[in-house]
N, C-alpha and C positions, 0 to 999 in steps of 0.2 A: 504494500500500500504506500503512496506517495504520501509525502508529508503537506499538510497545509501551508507552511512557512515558503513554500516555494513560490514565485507570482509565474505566470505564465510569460515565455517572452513576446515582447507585438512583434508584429511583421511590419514589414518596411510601410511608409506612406503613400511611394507611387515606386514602381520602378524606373518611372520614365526621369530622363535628367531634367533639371528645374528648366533651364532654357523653352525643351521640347512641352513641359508642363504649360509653361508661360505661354507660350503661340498658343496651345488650342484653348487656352482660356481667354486671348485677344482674338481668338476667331471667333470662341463662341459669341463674344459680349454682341457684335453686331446683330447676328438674328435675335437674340434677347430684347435688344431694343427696337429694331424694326418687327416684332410680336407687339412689344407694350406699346408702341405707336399706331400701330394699325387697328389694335382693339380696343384704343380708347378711341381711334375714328371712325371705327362700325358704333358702340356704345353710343356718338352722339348722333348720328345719321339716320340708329334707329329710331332713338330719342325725337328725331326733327320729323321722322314720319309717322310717328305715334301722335305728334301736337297735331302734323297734319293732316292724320285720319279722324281728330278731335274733332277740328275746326268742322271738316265736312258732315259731321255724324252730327254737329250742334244743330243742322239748320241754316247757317248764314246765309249760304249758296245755295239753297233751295227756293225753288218756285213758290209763292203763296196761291192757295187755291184759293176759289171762287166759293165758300158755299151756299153762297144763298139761291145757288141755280139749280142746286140739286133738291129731290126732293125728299120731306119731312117722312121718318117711318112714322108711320099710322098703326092704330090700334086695330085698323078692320086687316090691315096687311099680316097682321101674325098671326100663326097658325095655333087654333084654342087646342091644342090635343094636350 
């Protein structure tokens, strides 16, 4: 049985040398930021078409009808069943 007093040894942090480290962490950073850029300008574009399904769904843009050319439903019109 091993003893508890022993710590386990770690394994290395990267094999790859710091330079080679370094490049693919200045390559990643670009698409990271053209991500966070581009979805915060989907987020406001949906935002802008949401106020602008608002606006249409309020009414503003819609025709006013006529109704005093239509006719009144009547009490002889409904059916007594």
């Amino acid at each position: 049985m091993q003893s508890s007093d022993r710590l386990p040894t770690k394994a290395p942090v990267s094999s790859l040398p710091a330079p080679a480290l370094e490049l693919l962490i200045s390559l990643a950073t670009a698409p990271l930021l053209i991500g966070l850029v581009g979805g915060k300008a989907l987020a406001e574009a949906s935002q802008e078409i949401g106020r602008f399904a608002e606006e249409v769904f309020r009414g503003d843009r819609l025709p006013l009808l006529n109704l005093s050319s239509l006719p009144s439903p009547s009490i002889d019109t409904v059916n007594p069943d």
